[in-house]
C-alpha positions in Angstrom: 14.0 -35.7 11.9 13.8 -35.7 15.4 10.4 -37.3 16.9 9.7 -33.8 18.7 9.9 -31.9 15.6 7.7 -34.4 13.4 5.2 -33.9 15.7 4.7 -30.8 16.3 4.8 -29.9 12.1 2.0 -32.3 12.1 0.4 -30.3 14.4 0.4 -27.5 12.5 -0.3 -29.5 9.5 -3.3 -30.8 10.9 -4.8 -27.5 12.3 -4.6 -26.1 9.0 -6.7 -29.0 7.5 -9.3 -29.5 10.1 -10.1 -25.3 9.3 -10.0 -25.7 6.2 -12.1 -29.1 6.8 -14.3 -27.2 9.1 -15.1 -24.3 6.4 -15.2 -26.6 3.8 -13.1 -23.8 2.2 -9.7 -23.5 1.7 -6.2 -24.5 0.7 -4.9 -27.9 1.9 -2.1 -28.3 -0.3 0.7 -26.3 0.7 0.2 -26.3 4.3 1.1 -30.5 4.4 4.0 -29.6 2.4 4.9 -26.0 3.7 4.8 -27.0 7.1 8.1 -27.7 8.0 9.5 -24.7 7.1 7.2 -22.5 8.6 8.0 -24.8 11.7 11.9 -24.3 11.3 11.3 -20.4 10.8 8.7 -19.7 13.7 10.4 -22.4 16.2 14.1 -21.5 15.4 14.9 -18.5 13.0 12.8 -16.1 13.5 13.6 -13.7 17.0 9.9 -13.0 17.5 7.9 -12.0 20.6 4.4 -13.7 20.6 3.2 -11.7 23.6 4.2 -8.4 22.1 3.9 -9.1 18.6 4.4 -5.2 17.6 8.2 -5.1 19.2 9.9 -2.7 16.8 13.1 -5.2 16.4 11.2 -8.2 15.8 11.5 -10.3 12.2 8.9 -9.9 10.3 7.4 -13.1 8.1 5.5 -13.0 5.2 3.1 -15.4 3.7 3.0 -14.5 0.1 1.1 -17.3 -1.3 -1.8 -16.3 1.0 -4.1 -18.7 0.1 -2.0 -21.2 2.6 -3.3 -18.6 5.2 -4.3 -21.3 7.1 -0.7 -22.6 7.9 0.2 -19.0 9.6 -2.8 -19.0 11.6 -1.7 -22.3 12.6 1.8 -21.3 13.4 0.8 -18.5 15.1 -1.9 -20.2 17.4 0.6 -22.7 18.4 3.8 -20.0 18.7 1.2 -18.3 21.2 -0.1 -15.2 19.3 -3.4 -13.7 20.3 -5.0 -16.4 18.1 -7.2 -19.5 19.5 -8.2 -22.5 18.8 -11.8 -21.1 18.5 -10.2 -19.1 16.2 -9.4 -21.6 13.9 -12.3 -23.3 13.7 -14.3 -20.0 12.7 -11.7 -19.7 9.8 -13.2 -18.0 6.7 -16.2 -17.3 8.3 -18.0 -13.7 9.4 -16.2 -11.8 11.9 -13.7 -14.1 12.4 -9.5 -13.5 13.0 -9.0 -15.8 10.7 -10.4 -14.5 7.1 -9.2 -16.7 3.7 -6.1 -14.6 3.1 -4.2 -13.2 6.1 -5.6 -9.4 6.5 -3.0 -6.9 8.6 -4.9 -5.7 11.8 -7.3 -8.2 11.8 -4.9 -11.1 13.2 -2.4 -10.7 15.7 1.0 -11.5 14.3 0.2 -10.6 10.5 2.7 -8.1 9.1 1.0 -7.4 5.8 -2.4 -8.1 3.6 -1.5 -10.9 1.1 -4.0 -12.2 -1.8 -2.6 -11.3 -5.0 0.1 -13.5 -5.6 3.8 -11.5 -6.0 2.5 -8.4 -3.8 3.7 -10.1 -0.5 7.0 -11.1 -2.6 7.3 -7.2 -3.1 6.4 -5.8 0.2 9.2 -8.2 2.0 11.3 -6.1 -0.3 9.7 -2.8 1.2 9.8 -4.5 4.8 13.5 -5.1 4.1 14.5 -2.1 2.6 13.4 0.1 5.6 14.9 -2.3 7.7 18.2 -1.5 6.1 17.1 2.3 5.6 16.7 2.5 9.7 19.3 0.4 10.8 21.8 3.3 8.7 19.9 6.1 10.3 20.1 5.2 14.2 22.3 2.2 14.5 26.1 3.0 16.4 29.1 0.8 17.2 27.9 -1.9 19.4 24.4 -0.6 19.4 22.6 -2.5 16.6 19.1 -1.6 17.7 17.7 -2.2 14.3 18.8 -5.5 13.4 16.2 -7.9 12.1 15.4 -10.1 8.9 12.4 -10.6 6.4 11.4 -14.0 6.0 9.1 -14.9 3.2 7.6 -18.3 1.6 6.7 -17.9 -1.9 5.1 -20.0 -4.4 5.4 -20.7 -8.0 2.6 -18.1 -8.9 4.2 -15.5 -7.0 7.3 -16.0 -9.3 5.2 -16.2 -12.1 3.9 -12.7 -11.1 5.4 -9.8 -12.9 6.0 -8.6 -9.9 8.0 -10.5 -8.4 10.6 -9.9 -11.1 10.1 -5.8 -10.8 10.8 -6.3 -6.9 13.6 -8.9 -6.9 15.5 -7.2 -9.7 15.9 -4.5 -7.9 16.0 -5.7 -4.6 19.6 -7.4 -5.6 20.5 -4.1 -7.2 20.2 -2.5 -3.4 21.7 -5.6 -2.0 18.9 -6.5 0.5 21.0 -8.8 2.1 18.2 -9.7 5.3 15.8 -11.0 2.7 15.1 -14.7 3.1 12.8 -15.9 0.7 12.0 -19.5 1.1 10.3 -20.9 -2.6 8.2 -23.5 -1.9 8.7 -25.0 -5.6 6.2 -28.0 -5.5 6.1 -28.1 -9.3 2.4 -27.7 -9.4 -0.2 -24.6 -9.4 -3.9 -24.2 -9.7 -4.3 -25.7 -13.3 -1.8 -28.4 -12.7 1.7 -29.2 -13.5 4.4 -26.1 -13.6 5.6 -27.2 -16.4 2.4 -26.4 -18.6 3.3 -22.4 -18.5 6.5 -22.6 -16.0 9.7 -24.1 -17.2 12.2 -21.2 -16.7 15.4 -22.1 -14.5 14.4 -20.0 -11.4 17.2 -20.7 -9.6 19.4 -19.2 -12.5 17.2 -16.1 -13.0 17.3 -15.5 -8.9 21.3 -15.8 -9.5 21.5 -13.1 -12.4 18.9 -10.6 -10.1 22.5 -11.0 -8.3 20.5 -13.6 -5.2 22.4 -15.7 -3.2 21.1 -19.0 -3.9 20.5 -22.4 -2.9 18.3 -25.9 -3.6 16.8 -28.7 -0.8 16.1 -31.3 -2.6 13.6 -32.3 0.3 11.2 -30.3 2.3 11.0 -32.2 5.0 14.5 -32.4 5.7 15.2 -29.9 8.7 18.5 -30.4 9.0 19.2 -29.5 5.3 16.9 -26.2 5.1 18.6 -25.3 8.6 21.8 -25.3 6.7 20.6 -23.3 3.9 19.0 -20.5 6.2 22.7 -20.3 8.2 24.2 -19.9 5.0 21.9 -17.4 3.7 22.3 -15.4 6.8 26.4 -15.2 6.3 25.7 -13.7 3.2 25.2 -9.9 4.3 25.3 -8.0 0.8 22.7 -10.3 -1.2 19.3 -11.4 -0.9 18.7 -14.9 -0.4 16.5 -17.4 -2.0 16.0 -21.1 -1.1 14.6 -23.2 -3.7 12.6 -26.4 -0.8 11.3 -29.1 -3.4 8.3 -29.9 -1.5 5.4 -32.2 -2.3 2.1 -30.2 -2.6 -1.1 -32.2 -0.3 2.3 -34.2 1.7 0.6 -37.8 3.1 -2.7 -37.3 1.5 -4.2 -39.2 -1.3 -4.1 -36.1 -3.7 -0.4 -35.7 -2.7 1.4 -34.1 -5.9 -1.6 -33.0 -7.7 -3.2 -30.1 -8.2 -6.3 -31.0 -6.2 -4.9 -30.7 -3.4 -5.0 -27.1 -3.9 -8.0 -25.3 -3.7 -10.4 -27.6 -2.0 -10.9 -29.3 1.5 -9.7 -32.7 1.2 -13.5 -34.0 2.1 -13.8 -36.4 5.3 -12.3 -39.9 4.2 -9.0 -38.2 2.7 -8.7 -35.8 5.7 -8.7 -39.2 7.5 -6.4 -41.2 5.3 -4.1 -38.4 5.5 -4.1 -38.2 9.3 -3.6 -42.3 9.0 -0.8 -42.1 6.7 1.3 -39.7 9.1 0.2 -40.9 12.1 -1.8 -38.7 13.6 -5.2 -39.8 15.3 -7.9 -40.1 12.8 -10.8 -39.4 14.8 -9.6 -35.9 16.6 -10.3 -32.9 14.7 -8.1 -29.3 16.2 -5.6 -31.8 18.1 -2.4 -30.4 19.5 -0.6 -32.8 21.5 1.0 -32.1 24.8 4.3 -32.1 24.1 3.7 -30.5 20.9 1.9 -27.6 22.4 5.1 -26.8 25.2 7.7 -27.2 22.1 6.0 -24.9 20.1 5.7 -22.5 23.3 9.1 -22.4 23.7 9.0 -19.7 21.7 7.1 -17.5 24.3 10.1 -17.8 26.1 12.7 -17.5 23.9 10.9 -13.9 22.6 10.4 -12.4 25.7 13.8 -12.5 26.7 14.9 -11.4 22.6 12.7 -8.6 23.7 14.4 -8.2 27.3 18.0 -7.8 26.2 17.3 -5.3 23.3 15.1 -3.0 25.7 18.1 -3.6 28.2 20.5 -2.2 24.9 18.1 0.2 24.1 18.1 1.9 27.7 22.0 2.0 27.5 22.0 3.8 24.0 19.3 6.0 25.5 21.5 7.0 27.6 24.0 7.2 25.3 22.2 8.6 22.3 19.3 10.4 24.1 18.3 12.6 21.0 18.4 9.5 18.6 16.5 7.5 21.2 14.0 10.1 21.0 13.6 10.2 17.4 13.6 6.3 16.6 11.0 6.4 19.5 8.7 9.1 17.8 8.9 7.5 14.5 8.2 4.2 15.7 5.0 5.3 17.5 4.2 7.3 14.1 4.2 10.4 15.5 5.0 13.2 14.1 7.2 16.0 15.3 5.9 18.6 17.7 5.4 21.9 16.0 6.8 20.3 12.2 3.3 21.6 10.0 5.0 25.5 11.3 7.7 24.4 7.7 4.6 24.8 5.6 5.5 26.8 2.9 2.9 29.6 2.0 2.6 31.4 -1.7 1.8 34.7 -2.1 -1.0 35.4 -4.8 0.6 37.5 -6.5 3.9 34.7 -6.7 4.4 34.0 -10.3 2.0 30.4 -11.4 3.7 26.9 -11.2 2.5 23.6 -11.5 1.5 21.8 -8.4 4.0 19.1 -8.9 6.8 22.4 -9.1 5.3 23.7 -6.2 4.7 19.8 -4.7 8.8 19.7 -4.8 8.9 22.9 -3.0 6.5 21.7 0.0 8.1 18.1 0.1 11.6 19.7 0.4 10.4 22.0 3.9 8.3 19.0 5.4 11.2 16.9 4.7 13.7 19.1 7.0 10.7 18.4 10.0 10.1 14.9 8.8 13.4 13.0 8.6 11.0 9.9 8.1 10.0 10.2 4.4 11.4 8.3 2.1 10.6 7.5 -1.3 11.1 8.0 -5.1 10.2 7.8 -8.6 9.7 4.9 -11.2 12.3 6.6 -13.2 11.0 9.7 -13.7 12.0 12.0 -10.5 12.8 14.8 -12.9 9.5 14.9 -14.2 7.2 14.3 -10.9 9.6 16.3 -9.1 9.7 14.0 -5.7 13.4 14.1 -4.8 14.7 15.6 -1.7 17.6 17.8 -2.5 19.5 17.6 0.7 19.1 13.7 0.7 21.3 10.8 -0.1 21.0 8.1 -2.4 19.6 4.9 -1.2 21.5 2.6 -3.4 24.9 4.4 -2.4 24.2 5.3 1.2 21.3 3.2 3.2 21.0 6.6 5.6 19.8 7.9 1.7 16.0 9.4 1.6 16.1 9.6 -2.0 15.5 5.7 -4.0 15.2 5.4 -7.4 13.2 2.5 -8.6 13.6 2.2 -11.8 11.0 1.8 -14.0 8.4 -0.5 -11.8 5.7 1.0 -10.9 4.0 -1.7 -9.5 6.9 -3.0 -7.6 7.3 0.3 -6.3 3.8 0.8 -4.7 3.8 -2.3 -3.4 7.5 -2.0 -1.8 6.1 1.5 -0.6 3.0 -0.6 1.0 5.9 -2.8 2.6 7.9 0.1 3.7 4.9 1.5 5.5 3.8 -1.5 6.8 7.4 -2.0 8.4 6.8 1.3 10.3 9.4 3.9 11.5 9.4 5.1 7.8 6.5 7.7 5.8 7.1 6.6 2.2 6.0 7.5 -0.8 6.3 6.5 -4.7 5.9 8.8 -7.9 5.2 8.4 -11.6 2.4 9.6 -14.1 -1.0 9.7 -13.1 -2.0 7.5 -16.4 0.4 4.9 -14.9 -1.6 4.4 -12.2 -3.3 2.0 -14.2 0.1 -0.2 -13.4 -0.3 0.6 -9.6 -3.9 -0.5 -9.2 -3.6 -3.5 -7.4 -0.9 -2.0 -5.1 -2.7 1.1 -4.3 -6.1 -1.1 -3.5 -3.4 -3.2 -0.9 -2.3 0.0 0.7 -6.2 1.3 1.5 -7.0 -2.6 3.2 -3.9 -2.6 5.6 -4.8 0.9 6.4 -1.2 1.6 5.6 0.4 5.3 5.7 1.5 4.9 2.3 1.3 8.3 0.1 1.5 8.0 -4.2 2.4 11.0 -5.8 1.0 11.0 -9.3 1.8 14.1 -12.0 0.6 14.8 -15.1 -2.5 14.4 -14.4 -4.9 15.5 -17.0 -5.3 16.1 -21.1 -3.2 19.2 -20.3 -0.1 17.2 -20.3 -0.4 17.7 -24.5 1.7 16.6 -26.9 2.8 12.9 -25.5 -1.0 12.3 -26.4 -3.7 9.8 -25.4 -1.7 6.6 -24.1 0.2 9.2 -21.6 -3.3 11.4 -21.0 -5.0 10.3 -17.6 -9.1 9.7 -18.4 -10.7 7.7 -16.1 -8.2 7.3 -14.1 -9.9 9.6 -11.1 -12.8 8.1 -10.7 -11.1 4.8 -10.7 -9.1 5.6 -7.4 -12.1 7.4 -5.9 -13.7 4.2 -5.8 -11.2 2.4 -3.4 -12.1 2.5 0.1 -10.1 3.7 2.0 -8.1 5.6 -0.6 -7.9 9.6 0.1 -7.6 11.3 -3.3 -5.9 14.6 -3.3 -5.9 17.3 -6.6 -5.2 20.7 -5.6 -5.8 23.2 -7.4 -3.0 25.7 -6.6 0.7 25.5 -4.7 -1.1 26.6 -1.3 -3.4 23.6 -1.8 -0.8 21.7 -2.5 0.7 22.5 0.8 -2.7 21.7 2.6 -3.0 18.6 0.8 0.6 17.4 1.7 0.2 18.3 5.4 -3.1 15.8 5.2 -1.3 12.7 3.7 1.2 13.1 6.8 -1.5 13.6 9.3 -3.6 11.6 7.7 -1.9 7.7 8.8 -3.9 6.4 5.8 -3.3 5.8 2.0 -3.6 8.8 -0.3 -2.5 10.0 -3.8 -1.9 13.5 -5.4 -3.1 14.0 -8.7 -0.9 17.1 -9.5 -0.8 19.1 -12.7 2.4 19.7 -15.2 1.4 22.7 -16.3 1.5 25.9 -13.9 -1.5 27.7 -12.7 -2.4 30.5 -10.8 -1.9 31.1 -6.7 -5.0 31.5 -4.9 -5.2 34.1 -2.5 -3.9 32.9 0.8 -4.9 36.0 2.9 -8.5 35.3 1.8 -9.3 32.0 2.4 -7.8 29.3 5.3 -6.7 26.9 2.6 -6.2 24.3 5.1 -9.3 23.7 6.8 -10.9 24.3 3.0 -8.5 21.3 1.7 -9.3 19.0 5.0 -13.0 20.0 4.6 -12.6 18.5 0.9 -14.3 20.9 -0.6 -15.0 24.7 -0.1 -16.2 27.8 -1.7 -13.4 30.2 -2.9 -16.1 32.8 -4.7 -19.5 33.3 -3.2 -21.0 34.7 -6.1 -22.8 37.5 -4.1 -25.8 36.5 -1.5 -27.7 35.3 -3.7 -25.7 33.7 -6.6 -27.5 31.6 -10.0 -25.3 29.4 -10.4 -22.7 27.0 -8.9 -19.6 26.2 -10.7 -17.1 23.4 -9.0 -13.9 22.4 -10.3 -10.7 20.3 -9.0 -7.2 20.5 -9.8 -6.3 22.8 -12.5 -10.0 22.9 -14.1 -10.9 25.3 -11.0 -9.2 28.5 -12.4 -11.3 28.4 -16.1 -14.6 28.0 -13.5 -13.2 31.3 -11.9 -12.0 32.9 -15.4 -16.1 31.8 -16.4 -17.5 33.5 -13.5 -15.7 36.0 -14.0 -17.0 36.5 -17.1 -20.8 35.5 -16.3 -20.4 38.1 -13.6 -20.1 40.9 -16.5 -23.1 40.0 -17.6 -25.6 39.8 -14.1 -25.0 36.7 -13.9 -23.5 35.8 -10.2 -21.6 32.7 -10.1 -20.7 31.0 -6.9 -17.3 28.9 -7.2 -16.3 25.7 -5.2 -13.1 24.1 -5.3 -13.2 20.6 -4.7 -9.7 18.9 -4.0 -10.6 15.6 -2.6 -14.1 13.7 -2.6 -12.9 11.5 0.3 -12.2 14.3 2.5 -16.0 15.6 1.7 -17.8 12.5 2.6 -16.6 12.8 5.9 -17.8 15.7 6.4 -21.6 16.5 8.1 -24.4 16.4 6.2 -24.8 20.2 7.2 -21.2 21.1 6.0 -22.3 19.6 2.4 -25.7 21.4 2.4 -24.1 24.3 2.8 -20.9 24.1 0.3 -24.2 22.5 -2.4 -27.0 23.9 -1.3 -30.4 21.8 -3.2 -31.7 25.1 -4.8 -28.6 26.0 -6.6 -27.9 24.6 -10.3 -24.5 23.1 -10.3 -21.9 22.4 -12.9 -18.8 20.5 -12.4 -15.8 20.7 -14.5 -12.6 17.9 -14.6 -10.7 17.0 -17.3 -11.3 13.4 -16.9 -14.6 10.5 -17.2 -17.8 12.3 -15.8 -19.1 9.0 -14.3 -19.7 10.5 -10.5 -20.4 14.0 -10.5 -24.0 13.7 -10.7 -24.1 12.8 -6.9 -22.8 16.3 -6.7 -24.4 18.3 -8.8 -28.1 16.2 -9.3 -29.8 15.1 -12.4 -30.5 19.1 -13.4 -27.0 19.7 -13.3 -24.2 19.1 -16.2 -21.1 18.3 -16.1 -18.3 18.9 -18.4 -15.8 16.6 -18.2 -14.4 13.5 -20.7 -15.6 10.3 -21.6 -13.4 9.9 -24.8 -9.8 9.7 -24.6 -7.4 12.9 -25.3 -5.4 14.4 -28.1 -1.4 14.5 -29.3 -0.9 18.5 -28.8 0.3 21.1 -27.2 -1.6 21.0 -23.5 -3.8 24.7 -23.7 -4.7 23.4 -27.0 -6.0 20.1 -26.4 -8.1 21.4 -23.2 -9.7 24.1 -25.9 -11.0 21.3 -28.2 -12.4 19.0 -25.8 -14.1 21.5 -24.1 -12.0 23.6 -21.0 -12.3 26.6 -22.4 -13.5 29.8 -20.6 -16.2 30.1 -23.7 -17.7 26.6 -23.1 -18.1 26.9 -20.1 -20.2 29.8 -20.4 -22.2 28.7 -22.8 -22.6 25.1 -20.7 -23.4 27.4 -17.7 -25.9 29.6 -19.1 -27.7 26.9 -21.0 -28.0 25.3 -17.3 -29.8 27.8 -16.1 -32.5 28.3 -18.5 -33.2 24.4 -18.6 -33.1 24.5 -14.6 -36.9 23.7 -13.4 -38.6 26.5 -11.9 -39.3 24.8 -8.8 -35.6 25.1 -8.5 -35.2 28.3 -9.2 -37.8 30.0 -7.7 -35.6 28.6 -4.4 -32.6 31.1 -5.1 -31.6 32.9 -2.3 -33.6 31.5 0.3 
């Protein structure tokens, strides 16, 4: 190893144990060992641009064992990213760019949000695959404008990660061949040696997910990983993984255990190690000189990457104007001008159909004004109804919109997370709503990036019947509303629908439809502007008079037995004003005058949602009631099984008029006012 190149990957060695020194928090381990490949890949490989680190055609790099976060914020400080050495020493504290694992938007030069082991192994399979997708879609002879690789360092818990196998699988079924995924196999983890829950042949498993793939025997010889990473870049129909046997805690007295792993090394090792390696003892955040202008090279070397493809983009501009355009439109994640004119309106008298029916309808017209979505179903497309029918196959044609992703849910959200991250794409992923509980982690990633990710879930309620309670969503609802971030989306009707979809592409946030299998009615388009009642999150689709007794709110498909109740309550004097409620999200953005007026205090309220009550008594206050499920469902046929556990248009008259003779005078006395 050249004496250049030793030391500047002690440099960044260094830096990464003085913060995690500093914060007396951390992870040591990996970045002594991981070091020089992260050096090899910043310095080298990767055609980056530190000063514009958003360029379109840039490689991206992934960290996906995230707790060595402090060997990227060291790479990137030194490759000359918006990130200082001020930075580094406030690493893991408040505020700081630097939080414990790397966080998209909050540091300069980090592509996605890694903590979880496996999910940034699967999102450099979504980074990749849009790559591929984009560089089909606007890519002409001797205009490769979308021409870049994924690089990724793993560890041996992301390969232990069920995810990692969902995502790789596949990712050699779509031959992914500008995935380089560099396995930092150090044959230890948290609890010690590998070999205590890890003894598969990874190498051999990587080679049967049809991988190209290869074995350094040492990870700190450049010269042999450089070779690997040339060969892995001839290959150009497989993706590539390079086992680097590397010594976890290199040069420190805890080298090749597992306590170098999730502690600061304390003050006399943090010196020993310095000692052993060479590197002053007493200097805490050093960067030598002629470390610091090797390592800047790369400011160099980026802008001009960046100079002669925005020289080759202004000659296919010219060449490809409309293209041009469009790859500049969807790279700024705009939308086109005049596109939400394609949404599709339903008649009320049009015959009822299930909102994931309907869903297919509305995806198919955006999909003619937005080129960019892409997407699928974990093997069940027939049945959530999310293929576009003028589309192509991904796996056959790369220009393809349509990607089937077999049955990996998990994988799939998290490649959709990737996807979006990527940019240039709108993608989405479908499956049951009950399988959600498979997606969780992934659909908690997409609402912390902020990414523009969109999960359509059907099935969505005890009115799927007969598959029975394993296949019947309960709590599933309320789980998702509690993500941050996370815009939940259950119309009630095909027009909602519409609305709803128009949102998640406005919206350039995570969402998820909960959508129904069985069909319901079509509310009445010409009376209410179902729109601005869907972005509103709520809105009242019967006023029940001027001054009703009751208020009666219901989401998805559990609005139209609320209306058949009114209706019914109305017969006898009883006026009933109805709310539909499609997203709670939506409604807590709204002003605290817009919710007084859609729940006004003096009315009693009762909710109805086939699913876990836990929630609705913010909405409808400790005089209210709620019918809803806190039991799991029923094998049988769906009308059925919502009769017996309580959806029917009898209950919830009885419910509702029981509500009003227990509601408190004080209350009541308040109608109308």
């Amino acid at each position: 190893m050249a004496e250049l190149d030793q030391l500047s990957i002690n440099a960044l060695r260094f830096l990464a144990v003085d913060a995690v020194e500093k914060a007396n928090s951390g992870h040591p381990g990996a970045p002594l060992g991981d070091a020089p490949m992260a050096y090899l890949l910043f310095h080298k490989y990767m055609r980056h641009n530190p000063k514009h680190s958003k360029w379109s055609n840039r490689d991206r790099f992934v960290l996906s064992n995230g707790h060595a976060s402090a060997l990227l914020y060291g790479a990137l400080h030194l490759s000359g990213y918006n990130l200082s050495i001020e930075d580094l020493k406030q690493f893991r504290q408040w505020g700081s760019k630097t939080p414990g694992h790397p966080e998209r938007g909050d540091t300069d030069g980090v592509e996605v949000t890694t903590g979880p082991l496996g999910q940034g192994f699967a999102m450099g399979v979504g980074l990749a695959l849009a790559e591929k997708h984009l560089s089909a879609v606007y890519n002409r002879p001797g205009f490769n404008i979308v021409d870049h690789y994924t690089y990724v360092i793993c560890s041996d818990g992301d390969l232990m990660e069920g995810i990692s196998h969902e995502t790789a699988s596949l990712a050699g079924t779509l031959g992914l061949g500008k995935m380089i995924y560099l396995y930092d196999d150090n044959l230890i983890s948290l609890d010690g040696p590998t070999e205590l829950s890890f003894t598969e042949d990874v190498q051999k498993r990587f080679e049967a997910y049809h991988w190209h793939v290869q074995y350094v025997a040492d990870g700190n010889d450049l010269e042999a990983i450089s070779k690997a990473i040339e060969a892995a870049k001839a290959v150009t129909d497989k993706p590539s993984l390079i086992a680097v046997r590397t010594i976890i805690g290199y040069g420190s007295p805890k080298a090749g255990s597992n306590k170098s792993h999730g502690e600061a090394l304390g003050a006399e090792d943090t010196k020993k190690t310095k000692e052993a390696l060479g590197w002053p003892g007493d200097k805490s955040f050093y960067v030598p000189e002629e470390a610091a202008k090797n390592w800047h090279q790369i400011i160099e070397k980026g802008a001009k990457y960046e100079a002669e493809w925005n020289a080759l983009f202004a000659e296919y501009k010219k060449q490809y104007p409309e293209l041009a355009a469009e790859f500049e439109r969807t790279q700024a994640g705009k939308l086109k001008d005049g596109w939400e004119k394609s949404l599709p309106i339903f008649a009320a008298d049009s015959k009822p159909v299930a909102t994931r029916s309907a869903g297919n309808t509305i995806m198919n017209a955006y999909a003619k004004q937005v080129p960019e979505l892409i997407g699928g179903a974990a093997d069940l497309s027939a049945s959530t109804k999310t293929l576009i029918k003028d589309a192509k196959n991904f796996h056959l044609d790369a220009v393809g919109q349509n990607i089937y992703f077999g049955v990996r849910e998990f994988g799939m959200c998290a490649m959709v997370n990737g996807m979006a991250a990527h940019g240039g794409v709108i993608p989405y992923g479908s499956t049951f709503f009950v399988f959600s509980d498979y997606c969780k982690p992934a659909l908690r990633m997409a609402a912390l990036m902020h990414a523009h990710s969109i999960f359509v879930f059907t099935h969505d309620s005890i009115g799927l019947g007969e598959d029975g309670p394993t296949h019947q969503p309960i709590e599933h609802l309320m789980m998702l509303r509690a993500v941050p971030g996370l815009t939940d989306l259950r119309p009630a009707d095909a027009n909602e629908t519409a609305a709803a979809w128009r949102l998640a592409l406005e919206r350039p946030t995570a969402s998820f439809f909960a959508l129904s299998r069985q069909d319901l009615p079509i509310l009445d388009p010409a009376k209410h502007d179902i729109y601005d009642g869907v972005k509103h999150g709520a809105y009242i689709v019967e006023k029940g008079g001027d001054s009703p007794d009751l208020l009666i709110v219901g989401t998805g498909a559990e609005l139209w037995p609320g209306i058949n109740a009114a209706n019914e309550l109305k017969k006898e004097g009883i006026n009933v004003r109805v709310v539909s409620m499609p997203s709670w999200k939506l409604f807590e953005e709204q002003s605290e005058e817009y919710k007084a007026s859609i729940f006004p205090d003096h009315l009693p309220k009762l909710s109805i949602e086939a699913g876990a009550t836990q929630g609705w008594w913010k909405y409808v206050g400790r005089h209210g009631d709620v019918i809803g499920l806190d039991r799991f469902g029923a094998s049988a046929p769906g009308t059925r099984a919502l009769e017996e556990l309580g959806f029917s248009v009898a209950n919830i008259v009885k419910r509702a008029k029981a509500l009003i003779a227990r509601t408190p005078k004080q209350e009541s006395a308040m109608a109308g006012k």
